[in-house]
Every structure is written in structure tokens, then in C-alpha cells.
C-alpha positions, 0 to 999 in steps of 0.5 A: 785490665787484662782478659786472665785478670777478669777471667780470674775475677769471674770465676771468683765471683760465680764460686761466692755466689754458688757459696752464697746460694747455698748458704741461703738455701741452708738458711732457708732450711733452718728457718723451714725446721724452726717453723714445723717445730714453732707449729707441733709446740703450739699444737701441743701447748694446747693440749698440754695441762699442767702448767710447767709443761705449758711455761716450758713450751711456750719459752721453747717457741719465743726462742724458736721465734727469736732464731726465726727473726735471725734467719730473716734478717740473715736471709735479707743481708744474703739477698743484698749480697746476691744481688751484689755478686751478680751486677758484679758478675754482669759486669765483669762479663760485659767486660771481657764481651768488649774486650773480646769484640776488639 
């Protein structure tokens, strides 16, 4: 591989792991709002006396529950591919040290 070639594929792989960060970081801001929500309605289903209100807070938290299990396992597959990106990135830098040195 050429030195332009790697160089290319570096800065391809720093721009996907900038995107995935922040993804990941958008993700756990999603997951942080789910949470605060999942927390004032149950706050409020205790103080809650008729029974509709309560059925509809309680529906409201299984779906913030079902979205939060998404996030995680969104978070978990965003992980994986960091970490992917990065051996990747190390890689590739190693390269282009060797190549240099010669």
C-alpha cells in the first residue's frame, strides 16, 4: 500500500469514529431522557388516583422501558464497532510508522 493510500484510509477511519462517538453520545442522551421520564412517571403513578391515569402512566413506562433496552443494545453494537475502528485506526497508523521509518 502506498503512504497516500493509508493516509486516505486514516483519515476515513478518524471521520467514522468522530461519527460513531457521536452517535453514541446522542445515544446516551436519549437513553438519559428515557430514564428522567421512566422516573417522574413513576413518581407520578404513585400519586395518581384514578385508575385510567395510572393504566396510562404505566403503559407510557413499559414503552419507555422498551426503548431504553434499544439504546442499550444500540449502545453495546456502537461499542463493538468503536473498538473495531480504533485496532483499525492503530493499525493502519503502525503502517504508515513503518513505512516511514524506511
Amino acid at each position: 500500500m502506498s503512504i497516500s493510500f493509508t493516509q486516505s484510509r486514516i483519515s476515513r477511519l478518524k471521520r467514522e469514529i468522530a461519527a460513531i462517538e457521536k452517535q453514541s453520545l446522542d445515544e446516551k442522551q436519549k437513553k438519559d431522557k428515557a430514564q428522567a421520564k421512566v422516573k417522574q412517571l413513576q413518581k407520578d403513578s404513585k400519586k395518581s388516583t384514578l385508575p385510567s391515569d395510572l393504566s396510562s402512566k404505566l403503559t407510557r413506562i413499559n414503552k419507555l422501558n422498551e426503548e431504553l433496552t434499544e439504546i442499550n443494545k444500540k449502545q453495546v453494537d456502537l461499542s463493538k464497532l468503536l473498538v473495531s475502528k480504533n485496532a483499525e485506526l492503530k493499525q493502519a497508523l503502525s503502517v504508515t510508522q513503518q513505512k516511514k521509518s524506511k
